[in-house]
PAZAPA-4460 file (N, C-alpha, C; in steps of 0.05 Angstrom, whole numbers, plus 32768, in hexadecimal, padded with zeros to 4 digits):
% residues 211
    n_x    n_y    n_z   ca_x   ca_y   ca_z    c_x    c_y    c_z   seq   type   mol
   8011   7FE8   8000   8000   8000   8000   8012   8019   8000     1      X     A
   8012   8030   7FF1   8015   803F   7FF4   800E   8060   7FE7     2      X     A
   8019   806F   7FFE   8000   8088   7FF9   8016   8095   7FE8     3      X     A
   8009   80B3   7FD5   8013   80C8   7FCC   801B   80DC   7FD2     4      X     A
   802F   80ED   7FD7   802E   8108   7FD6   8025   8114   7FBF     5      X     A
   8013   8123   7FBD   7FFF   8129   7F9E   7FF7   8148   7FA2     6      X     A
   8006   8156   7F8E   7FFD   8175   7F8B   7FD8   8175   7F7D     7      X     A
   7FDA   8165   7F68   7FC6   816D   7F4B   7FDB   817E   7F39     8      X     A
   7FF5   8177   7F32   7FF9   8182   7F26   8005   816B   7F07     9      X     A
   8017   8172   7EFC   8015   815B   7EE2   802B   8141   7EF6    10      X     A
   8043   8145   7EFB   804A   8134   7F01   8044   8116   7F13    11      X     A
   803A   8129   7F2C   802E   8117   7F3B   8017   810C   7F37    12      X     A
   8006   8110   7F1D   7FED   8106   7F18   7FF8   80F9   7F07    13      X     A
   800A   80F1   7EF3   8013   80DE   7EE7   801C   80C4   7EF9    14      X     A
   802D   80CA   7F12   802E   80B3   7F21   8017   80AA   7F2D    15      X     A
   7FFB   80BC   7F3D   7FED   80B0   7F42   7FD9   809E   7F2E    16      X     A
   7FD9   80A5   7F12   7FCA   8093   7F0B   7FDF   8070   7EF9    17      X     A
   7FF8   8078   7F01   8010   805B   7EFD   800B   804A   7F17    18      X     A
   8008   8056   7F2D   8003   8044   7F46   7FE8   8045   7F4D    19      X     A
   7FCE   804B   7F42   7FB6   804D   7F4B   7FB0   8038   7F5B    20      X     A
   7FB1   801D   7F52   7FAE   7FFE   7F62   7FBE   8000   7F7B    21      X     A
   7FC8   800E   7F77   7FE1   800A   7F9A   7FDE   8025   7FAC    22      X     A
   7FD0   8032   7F9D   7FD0   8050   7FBA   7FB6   8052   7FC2    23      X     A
   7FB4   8052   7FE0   7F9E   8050   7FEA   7F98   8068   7FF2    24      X     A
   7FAB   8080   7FED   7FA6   809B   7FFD   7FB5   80B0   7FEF    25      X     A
   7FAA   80CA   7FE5   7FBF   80E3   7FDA   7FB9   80ED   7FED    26      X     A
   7FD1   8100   7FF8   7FD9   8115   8002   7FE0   812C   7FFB    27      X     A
   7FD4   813D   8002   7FCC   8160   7FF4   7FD3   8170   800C    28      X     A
   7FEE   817B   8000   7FF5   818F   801E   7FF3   81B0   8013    29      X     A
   7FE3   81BC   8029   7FE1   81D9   8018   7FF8   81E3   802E    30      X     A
   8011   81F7   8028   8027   8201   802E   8019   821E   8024    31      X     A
   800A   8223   8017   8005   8247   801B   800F   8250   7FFE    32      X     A
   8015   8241   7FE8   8017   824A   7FD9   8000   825A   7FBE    33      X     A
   8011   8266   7FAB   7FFD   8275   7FA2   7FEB   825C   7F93    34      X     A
   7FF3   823F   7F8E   7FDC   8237   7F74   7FD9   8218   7F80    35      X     A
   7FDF   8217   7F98   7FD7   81FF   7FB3   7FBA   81FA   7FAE    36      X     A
   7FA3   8219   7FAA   7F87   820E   7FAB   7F7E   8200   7F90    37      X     A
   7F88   820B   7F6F   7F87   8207   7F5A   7F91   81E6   7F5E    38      X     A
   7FA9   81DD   7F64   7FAC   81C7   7F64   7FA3   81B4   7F70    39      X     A
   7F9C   81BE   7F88   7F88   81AD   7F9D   7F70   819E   7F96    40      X     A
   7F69   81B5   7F7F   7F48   81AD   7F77   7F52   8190   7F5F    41      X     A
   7F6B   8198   7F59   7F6B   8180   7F45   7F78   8166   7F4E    42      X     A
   7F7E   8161   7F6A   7F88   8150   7F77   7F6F   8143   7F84    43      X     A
   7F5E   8157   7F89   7F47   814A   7F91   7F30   813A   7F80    44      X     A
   7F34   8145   7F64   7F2D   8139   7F51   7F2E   811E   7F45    45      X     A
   7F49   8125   7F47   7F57   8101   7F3C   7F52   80EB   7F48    46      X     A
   7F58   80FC   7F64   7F52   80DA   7F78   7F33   80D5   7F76    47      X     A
   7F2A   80EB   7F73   7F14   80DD   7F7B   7F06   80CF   7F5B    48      X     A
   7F14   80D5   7F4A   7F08   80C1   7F37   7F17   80A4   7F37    49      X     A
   7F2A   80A5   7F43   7F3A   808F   7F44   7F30   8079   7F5F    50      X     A
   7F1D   808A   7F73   7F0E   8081   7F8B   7F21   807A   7F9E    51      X     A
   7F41   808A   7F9E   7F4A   8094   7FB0   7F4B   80A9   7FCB    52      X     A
   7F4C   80A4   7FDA   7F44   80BA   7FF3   7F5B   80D1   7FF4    53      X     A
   7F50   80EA   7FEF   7F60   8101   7FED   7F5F   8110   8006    54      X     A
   7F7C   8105   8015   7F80   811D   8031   7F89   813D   8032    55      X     A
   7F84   814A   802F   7F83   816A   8033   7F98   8172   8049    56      X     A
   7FB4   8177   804C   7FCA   8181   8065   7FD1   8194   8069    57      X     A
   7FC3   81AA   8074   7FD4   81C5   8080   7FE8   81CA   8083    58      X     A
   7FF6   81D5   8075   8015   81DC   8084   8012   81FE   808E    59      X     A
   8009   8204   809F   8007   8226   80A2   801A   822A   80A7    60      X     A
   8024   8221   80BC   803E   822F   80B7   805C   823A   80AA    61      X     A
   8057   8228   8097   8061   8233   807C   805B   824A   806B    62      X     A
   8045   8255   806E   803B   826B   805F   8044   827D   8074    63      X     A
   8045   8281   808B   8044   8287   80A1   8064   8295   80A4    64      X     A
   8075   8281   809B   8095   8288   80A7   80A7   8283   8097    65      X     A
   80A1   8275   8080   80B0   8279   806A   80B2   828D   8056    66      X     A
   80C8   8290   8048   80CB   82A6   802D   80D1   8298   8016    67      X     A
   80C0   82A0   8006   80C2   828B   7FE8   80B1   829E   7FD3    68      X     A
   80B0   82A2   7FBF   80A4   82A7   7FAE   8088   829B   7FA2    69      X     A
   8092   8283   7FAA   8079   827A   7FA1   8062   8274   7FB3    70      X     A
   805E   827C   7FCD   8055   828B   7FE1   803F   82A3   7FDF    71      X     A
   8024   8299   7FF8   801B   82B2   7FE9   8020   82CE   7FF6    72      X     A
   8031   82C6   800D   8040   82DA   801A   8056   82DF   800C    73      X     A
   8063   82D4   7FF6   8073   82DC   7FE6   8076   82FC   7FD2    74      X     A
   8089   82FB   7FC4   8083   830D   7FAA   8073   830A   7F96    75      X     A
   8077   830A   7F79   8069   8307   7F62   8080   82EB   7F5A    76      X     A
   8073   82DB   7F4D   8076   82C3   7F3D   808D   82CA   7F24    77      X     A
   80A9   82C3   7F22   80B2   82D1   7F0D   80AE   82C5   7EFC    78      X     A
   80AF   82CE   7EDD   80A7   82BD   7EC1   80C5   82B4   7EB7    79      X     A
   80C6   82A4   7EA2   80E1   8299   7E8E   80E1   827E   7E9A    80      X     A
   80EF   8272   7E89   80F5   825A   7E93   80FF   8244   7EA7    81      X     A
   80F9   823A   7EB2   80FB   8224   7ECE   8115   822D   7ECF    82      X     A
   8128   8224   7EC2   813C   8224   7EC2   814D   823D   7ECE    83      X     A
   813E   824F   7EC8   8149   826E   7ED5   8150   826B   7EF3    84      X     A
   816E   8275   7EFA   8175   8284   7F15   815B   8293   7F23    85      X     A
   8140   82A3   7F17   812F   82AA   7F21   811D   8295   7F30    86      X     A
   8119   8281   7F29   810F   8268   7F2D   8113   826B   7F48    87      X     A
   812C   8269   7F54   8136   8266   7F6B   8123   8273   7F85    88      X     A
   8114   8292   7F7C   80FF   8297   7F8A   80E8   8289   7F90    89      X     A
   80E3   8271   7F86   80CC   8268   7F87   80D1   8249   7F98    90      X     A
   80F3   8248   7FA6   80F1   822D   7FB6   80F0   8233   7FCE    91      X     A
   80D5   8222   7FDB   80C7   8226   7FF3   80E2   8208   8002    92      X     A
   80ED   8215   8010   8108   820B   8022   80FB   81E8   8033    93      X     A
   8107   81DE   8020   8109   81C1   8033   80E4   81B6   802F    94      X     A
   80D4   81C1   801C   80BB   81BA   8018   80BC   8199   8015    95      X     A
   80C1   8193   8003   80C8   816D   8001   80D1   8163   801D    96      X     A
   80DE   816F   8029   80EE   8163   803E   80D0   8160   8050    97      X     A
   80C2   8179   8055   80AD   8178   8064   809D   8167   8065    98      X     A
   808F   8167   804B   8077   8152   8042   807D   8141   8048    99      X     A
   8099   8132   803E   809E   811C   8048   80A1   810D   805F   100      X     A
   80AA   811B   806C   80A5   811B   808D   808D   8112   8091   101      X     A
   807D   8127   8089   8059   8126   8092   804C   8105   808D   102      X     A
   805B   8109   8069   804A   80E9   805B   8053   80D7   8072   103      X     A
   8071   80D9   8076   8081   80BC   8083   806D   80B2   809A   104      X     A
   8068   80C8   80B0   8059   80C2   80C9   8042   80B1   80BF   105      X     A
   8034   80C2   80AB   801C   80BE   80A2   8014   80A7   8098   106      X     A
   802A   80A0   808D   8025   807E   8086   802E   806C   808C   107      X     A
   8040   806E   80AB   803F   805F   80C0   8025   805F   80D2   108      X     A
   8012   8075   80D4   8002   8073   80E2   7FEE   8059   80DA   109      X     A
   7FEB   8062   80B4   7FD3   8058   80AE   7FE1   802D   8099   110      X     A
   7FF3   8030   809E   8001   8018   809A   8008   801B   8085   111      X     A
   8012   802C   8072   8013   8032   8059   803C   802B   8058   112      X     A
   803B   8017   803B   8055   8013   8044   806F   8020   802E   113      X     A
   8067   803C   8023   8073   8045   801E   8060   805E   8002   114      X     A
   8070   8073   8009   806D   808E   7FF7   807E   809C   7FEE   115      X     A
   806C   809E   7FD1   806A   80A5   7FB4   8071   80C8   7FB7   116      X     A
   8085   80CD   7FA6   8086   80E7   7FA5   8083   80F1   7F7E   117      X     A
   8089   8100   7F7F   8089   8103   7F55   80A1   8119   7F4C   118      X     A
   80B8   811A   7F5D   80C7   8138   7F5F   80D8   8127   7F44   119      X     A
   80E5   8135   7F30   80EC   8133   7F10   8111   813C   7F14   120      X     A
   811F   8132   7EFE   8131   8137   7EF4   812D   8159   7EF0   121      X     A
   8120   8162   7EE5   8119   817C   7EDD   8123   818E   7EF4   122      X     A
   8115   8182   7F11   810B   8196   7F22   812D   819E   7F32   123      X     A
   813D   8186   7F29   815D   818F   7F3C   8171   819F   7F3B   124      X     A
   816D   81B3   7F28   8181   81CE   7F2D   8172   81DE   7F34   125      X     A
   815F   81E6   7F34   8147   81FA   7F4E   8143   81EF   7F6E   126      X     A
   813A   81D4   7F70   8135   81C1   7F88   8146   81BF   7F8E   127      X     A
   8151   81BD   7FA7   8164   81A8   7FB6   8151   8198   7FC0   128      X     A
   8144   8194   7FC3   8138   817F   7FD1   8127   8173   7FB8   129      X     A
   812C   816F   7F9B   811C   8161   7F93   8139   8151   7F84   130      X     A
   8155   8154   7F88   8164   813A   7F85   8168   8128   7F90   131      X     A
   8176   810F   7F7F   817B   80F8   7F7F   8182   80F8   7F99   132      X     A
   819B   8107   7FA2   81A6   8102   7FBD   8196   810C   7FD1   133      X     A
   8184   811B   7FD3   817C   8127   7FDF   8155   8108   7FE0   134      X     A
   815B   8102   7FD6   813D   80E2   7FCF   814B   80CF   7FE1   135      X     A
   816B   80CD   7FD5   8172   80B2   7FE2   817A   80B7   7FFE   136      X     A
   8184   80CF   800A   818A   80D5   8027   8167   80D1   8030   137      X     A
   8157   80E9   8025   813A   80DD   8036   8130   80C3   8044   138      X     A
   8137   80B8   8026   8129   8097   8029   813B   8090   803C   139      X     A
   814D   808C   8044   815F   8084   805B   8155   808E   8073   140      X     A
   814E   80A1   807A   8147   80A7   808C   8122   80A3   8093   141      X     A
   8117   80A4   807D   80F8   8096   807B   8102   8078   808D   142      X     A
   810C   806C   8082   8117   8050   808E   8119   8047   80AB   143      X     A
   812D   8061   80AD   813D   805A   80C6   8129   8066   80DE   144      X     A
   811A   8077   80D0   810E   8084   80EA   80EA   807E   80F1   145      X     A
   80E1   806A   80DB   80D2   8055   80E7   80D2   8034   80E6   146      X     A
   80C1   802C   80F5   80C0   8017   8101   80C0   7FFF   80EA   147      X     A
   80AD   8009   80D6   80A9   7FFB   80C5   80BB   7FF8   80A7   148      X     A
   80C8   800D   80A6   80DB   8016   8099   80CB   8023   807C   149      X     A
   80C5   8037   8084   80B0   803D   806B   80BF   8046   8058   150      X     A
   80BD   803E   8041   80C9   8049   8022   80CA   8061   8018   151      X     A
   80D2   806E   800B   80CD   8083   7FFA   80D0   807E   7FE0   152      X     A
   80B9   8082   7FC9   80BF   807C   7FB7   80BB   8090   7FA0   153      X     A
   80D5   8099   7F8B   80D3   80B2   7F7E   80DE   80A7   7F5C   154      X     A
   80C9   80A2   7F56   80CE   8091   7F36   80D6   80A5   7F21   155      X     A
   80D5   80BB   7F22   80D5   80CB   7F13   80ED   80E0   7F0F   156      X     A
   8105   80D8   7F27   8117   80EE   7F2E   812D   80EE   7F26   157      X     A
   8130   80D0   7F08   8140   80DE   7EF2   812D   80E5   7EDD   158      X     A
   811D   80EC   7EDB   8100   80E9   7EC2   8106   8106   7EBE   159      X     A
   8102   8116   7EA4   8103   812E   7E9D   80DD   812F   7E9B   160      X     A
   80D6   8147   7E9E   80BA   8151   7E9E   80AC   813F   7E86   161      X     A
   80C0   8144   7E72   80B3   8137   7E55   80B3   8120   7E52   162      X     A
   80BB   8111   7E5C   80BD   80F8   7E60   80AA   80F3   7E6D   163      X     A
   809F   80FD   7E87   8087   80F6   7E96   806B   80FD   7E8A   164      X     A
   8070   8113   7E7B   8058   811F   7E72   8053   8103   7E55   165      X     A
   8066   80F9   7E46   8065   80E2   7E40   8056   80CB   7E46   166      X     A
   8062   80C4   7E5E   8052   80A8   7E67   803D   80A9   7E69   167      X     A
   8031   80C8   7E79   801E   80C6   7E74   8004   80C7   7E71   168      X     A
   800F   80DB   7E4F   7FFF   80DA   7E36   7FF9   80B8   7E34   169      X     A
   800A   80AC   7E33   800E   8090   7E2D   7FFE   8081   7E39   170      X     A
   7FF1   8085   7E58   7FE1   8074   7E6D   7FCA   8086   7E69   171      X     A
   7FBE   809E   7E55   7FA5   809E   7E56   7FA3   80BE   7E70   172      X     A
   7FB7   80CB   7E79   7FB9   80DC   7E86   7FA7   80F5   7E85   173      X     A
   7F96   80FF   7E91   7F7C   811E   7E85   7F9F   812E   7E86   174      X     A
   7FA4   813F   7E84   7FB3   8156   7E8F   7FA7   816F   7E8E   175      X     A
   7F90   816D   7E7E   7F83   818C   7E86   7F73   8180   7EA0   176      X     A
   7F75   8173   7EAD   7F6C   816C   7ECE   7F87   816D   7EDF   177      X     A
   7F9A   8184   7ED7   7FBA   8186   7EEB   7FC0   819D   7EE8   178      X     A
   7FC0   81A6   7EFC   7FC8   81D1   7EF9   7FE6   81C8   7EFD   179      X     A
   7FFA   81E1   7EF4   800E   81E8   7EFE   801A   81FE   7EFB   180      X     A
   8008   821A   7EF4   8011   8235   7EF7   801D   823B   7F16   181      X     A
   8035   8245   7F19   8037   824E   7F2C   802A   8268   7F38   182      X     A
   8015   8277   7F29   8009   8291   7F2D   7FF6   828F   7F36   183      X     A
   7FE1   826D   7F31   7FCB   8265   7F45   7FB5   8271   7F3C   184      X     A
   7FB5   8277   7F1D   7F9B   8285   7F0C   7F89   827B   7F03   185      X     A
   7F6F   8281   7F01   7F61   826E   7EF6   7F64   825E   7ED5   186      X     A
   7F7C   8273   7EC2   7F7E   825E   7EAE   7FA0   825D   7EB9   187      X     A
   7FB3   8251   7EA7   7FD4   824B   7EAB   7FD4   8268   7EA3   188      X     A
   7FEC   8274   7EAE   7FF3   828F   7EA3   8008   8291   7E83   189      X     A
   8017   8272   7E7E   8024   826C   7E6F   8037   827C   7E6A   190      X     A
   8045   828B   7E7D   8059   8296   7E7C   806F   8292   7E92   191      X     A
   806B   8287   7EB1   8077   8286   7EC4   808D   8262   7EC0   192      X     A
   809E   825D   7ECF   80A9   8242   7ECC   8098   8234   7EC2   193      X     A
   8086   822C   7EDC   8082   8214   7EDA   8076   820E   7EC4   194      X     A
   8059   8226   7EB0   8056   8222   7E9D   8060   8220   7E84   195      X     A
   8076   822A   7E86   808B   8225   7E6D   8097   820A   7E6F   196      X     A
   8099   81F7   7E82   80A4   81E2   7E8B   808D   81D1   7E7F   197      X     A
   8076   81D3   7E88   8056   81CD   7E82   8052   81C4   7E60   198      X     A
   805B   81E0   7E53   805B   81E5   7E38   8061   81C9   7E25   199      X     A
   8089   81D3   7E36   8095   81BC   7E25   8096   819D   7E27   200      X     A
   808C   819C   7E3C   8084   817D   7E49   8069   8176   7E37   201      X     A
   8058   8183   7E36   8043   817E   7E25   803D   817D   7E0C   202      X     A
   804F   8182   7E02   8054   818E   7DDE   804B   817A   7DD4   203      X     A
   8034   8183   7DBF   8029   816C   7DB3   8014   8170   7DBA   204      X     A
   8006   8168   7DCF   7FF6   8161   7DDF   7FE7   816A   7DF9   205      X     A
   7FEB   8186   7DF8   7FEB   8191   7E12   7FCB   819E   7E0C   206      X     A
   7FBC   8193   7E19   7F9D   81A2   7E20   7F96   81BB   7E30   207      X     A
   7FAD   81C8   7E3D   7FAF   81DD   7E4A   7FA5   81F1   7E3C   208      X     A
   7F96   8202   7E4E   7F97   8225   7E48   7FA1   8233   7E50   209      X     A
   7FB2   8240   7E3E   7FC3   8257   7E51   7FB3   826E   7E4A   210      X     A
   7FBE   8283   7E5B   7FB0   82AB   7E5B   7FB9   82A7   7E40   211      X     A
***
């Protein structure tokens, strides 16, 4: 059995519907960001067509005491490509590290024997916490620090965006049911990272509306 860490955004809704038979639970943590509610609604979506149970996790105090851009105590959202040094405003400090924490407890509580994360090849010169080394130190410590030795499992963290957005086209994937503007608008703004990231991952095939 095991549960998800699950935005609603493209990545992690590609893994939740690769493991649908094996996850008994997504996890939706709102941290205060600007497009947490936009994604939320599509996290709550999926599972529930998949007749998965979708948990809802507060982090207030993250909105609360952290500085990040992508925050809605933050600045403005900068535009250009992921790849940009600007990017760098938009990493909410040790966020993966957190969740994971949260999931780990979480699915020791409920006997869950290990969690799914969706963090990409893409995401590791912005992220520190969404590399390899930074997956395999976790999982070591997921291990060591319960009883059961719960797993961490991150299929995707040599996968480039396009590659995932790939598979899955391939498994039958909606993706106009996956936000990932960082500006949190009612359409993509198609100008900020993540939608330029969005763009080229989808080429071909992308059902999105941008402004």
């Amino acid at each position: 059995m095991k549960i998800l860490i699950y935005s609603g955004g493209m990545d992690s809704t590609v893994l939740l519907y690769l493991y649908k038979s094996e996850i008994i639970e997504t996890l939706t943590f709102d941290y205060g960001s600007k497009h947490n509610q936009r994604e939320a609604e599509f996290a709550k979506i999926n599972s529930k067509v998949l007749k998965i149970k979708n948990t809802h996790i507060s982090l207030d105090f993250i909105k609360k005491s952290f500085r990040s851009d992508l925050l809605k105590s933050g600045g403005e959202i900068p535009e250009g490509h992921y790849a940009d040094l600007s990017m760098k405003r938009t990493v909410v400090p040790f966020r993966n590290g957190i969740m994971l924490s949260i999931a780990t407890g979480y699915a020791e509580s409920i006997g869950a024997e290990s969690v799914l994360i969706a963090n990409h090849f893409g995401d590791h010169a912005i992220y520190p916490d969404c590399r390899a080394t930074f997956v395999q130190s976790m999982a070591e410590a997921m291990a060591y620090g319960t009883y059961e030795n719960v797993k961490l499992l991150s299929p995707f963290v040599n996968m480039t965006k396009r590659e995932i957005a790939l598979m899955g086209n391939n498994i039958g994937v909606d993706f106009s049911k996956t936000y990932s503007c960082y500006k949190g608008g009612e359409k993509h703004c198609g100008k900020c990272g993540t939608c330029v990231e969005r763009k080229e991952a989808l080429l071909g095939f992308d059902p999105t509306e941008y402004e």
